[in-house]
C-alpha positions in Angstrom: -4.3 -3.5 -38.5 -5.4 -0.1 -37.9 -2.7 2.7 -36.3 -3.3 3.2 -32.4 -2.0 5.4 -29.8 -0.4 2.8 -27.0 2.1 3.1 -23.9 4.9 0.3 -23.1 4.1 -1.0 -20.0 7.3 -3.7 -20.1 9.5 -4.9 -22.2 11.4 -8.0 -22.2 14.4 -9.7 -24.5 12.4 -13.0 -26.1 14.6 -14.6 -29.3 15.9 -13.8 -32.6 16.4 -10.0 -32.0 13.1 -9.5 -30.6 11.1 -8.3 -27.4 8.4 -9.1 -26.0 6.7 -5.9 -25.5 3.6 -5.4 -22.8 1.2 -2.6 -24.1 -1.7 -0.7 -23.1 -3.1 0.8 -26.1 -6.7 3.0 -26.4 -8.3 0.6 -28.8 -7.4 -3.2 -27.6 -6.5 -2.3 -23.9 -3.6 -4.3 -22.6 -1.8 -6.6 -25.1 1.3 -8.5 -25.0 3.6 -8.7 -28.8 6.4 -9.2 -30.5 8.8 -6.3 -32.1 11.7 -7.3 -34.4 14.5 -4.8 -33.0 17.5 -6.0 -35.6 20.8 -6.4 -34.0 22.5 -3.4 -34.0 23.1 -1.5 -30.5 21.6 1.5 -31.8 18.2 0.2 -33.0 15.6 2.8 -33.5 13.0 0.4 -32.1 14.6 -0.6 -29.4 15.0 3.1 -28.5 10.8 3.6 -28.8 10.1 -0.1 -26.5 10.5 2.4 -23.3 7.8 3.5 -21.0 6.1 6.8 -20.9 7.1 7.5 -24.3 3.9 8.0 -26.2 3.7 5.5 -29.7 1.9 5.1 -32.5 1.4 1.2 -33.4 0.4 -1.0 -35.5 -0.2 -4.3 -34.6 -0.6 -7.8 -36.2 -2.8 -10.9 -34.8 -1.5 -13.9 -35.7 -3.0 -16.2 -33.8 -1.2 -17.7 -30.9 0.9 -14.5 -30.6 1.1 -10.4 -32.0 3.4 -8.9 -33.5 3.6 -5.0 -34.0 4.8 -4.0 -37.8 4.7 -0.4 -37.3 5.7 1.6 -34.2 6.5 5.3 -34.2 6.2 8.2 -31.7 3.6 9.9 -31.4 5.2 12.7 -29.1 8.1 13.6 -26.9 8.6 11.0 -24.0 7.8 12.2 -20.6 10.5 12.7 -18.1 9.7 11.7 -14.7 12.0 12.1 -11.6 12.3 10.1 -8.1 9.4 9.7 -6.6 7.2 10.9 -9.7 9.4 8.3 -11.4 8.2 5.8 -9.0 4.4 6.5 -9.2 4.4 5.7 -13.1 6.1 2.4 -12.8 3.4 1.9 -9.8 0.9 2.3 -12.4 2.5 0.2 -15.4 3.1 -2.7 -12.8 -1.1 -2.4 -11.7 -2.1 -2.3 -15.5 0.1 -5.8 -15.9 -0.8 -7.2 -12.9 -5.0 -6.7 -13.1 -6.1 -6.2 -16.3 -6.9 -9.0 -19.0 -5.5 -8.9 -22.2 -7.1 -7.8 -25.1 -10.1 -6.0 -23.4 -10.8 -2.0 -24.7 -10.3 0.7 -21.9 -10.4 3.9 -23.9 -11.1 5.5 -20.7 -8.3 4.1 -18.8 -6.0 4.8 -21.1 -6.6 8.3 -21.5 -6.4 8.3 -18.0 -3.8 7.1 -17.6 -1.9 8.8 -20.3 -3.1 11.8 -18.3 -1.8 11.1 -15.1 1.3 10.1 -16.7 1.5 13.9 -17.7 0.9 15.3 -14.5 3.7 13.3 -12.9 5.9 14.6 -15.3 4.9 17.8 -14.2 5.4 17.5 -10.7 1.7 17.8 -9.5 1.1 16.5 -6.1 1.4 12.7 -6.4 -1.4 11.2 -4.1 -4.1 12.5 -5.4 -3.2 11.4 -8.7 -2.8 7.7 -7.7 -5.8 8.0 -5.9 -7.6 9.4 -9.3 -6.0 6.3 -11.1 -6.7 3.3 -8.6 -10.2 4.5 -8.9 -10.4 4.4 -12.6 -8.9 1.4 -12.7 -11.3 -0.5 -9.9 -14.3 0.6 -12.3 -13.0 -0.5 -15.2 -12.3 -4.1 -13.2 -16.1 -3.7 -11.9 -15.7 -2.6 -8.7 -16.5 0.2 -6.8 -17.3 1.7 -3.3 -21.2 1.9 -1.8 -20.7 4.7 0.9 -24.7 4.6 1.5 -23.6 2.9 5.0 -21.5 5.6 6.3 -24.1 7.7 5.8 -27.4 5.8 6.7 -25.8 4.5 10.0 -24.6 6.0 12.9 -21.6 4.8 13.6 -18.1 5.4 15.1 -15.9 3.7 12.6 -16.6 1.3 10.1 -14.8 -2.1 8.2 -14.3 -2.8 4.8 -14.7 -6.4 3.9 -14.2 -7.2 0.0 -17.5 -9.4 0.0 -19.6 -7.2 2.0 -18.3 -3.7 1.7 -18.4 -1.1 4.9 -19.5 -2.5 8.1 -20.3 -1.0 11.1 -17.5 -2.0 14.1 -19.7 -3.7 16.6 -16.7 -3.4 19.3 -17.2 -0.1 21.5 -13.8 0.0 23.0 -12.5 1.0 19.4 -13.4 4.4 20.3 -10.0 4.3 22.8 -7.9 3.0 20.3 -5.2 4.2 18.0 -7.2 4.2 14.8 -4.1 4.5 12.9 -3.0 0.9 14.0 -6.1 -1.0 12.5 -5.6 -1.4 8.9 -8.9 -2.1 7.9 -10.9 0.1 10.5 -12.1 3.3 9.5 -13.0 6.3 11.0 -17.0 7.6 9.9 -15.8 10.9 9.6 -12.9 10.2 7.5 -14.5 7.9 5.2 -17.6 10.7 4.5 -14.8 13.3 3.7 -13.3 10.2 1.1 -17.4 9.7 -0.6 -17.2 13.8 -1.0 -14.5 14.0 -2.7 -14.8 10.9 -4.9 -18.0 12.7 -5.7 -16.3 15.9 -6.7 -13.2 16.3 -6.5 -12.8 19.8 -5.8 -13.8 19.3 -2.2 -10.5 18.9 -0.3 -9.4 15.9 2.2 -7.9 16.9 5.6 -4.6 14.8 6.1 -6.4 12.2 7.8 -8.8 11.5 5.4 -6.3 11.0 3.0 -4.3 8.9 5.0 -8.2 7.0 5.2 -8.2 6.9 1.2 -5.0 5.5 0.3 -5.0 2.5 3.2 -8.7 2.2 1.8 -7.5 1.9 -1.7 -4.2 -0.4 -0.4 -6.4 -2.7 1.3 -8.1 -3.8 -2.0 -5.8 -3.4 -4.2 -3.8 -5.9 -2.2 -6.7 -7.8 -2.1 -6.5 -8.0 -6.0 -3.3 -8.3 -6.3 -2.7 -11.3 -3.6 0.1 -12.7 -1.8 2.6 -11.3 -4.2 4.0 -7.5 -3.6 4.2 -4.8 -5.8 8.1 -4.2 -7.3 7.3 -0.7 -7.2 6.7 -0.7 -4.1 10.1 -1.3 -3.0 11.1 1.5 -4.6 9.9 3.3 -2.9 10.5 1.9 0.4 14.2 2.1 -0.9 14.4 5.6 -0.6 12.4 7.0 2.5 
């Protein structure tokens, strides 16, 4: 029953002046419990259950179900805007969506929590996601083998979630619009994307970029299945 730093992902009414609260916290990783709120309208702990608000919890295991007995902040809450606004609830809905429950990712969290600060700064948002997606695919067990684009001599390539990048066997992809194939890649573009993965001080041009997030969308939404991302929308909402 130790203290522990933790972010509300989601938060949920569930019975007798409680919530159901969704966590990701640096010790336990994601975990789901209860929080007694009482019943007036100006609850203190209602007013801490909100998302990029930084906590200090404690946390009960009872069994079938948790129960957090102490929450506090542990700083002031970030304030995100629009589109940076958008990007953190991107990243709470991914950490409900993929990861188990009850599984430590220290690193993800501070991560996270990290990203989370530089959205509230207004740093430039791609790369950040970017950043994240990739911490969170390693922490899942998964992550890209770029030794093909290299060792091959290719025009474009494929990703395929079983077999990784593949060389495109079809010539007359050299005339095409490279932008319409969604899971075709260009070589150039995707050794730009392995440079900076490997350090990421050495800039992508616009186009590799654009390479990088349909790379990262195509497995994400490989992950996630046939059901979209909320988020998402919101984003769609406002272009």
């Amino acid at each position: 029953m130790a203290d522990q730093q933790a972010f509300v992902l989601h938060s949920r009414p569930y019975r007798d002046n409680q919530h159901l609260v969704d966590l990701l916290t640096v010790n336990q990783g994601k975990l789901s419990a209860l929080v007694y709120i009482g019943q007036s309208k100006r609850s203190i702990k209602k007013a801490l259950i909100q998302p990029f608000l930084p906590l200090n919890i404690t946390v009960k295991d009872l069994g079938a179900i948790k129960k957090i007995t102490s929450i506090e902040t542990a700083s002031k809450s970030y304030q995100l805007q629009k589109n940076y606004l958008y990007s953190a609830f991107y990243l709470n809905e991914l950490l409900i969506r993929l990861l188990s429950q009850d599984i430590p990712c220290e690193s993800l969290y501070h991560q996270y929590h990290q990203t989370i600060q530089l959205l509230a700064e207004q740093q430039k948002i791609a790369p950040l996601l970017r950043r994240f997606e990739l911490s969170l695919l390693a922490e899942l067990g998964m992550s890209f083998d770029f030794e093909p684009i290299f060792e091959y001599d290719a025009y474009c390539f494929s990703y395929m979630p079983e077999q990784g990048f593949v060389v495109c066997e079809n010539q007359y992809l050299k005339a095409l619009n490279q932008t319409q194939l969604t899971n075709t890649f260009l070589t150039q573009h995707l050794k730009e994307v392995a440079q900076h993965i490997e350090n990421s001080k050495v800039a992508l041009s616009d186009a590799a970029a654009k390479t990088y997030k349909q790379l990262m969308r195509q497995v994400i939404n490989q992950l996630l299945g046939n059901k979209p991302l909320n988020s998402r929308k919101l984003f769609s909402s406002v272009r």
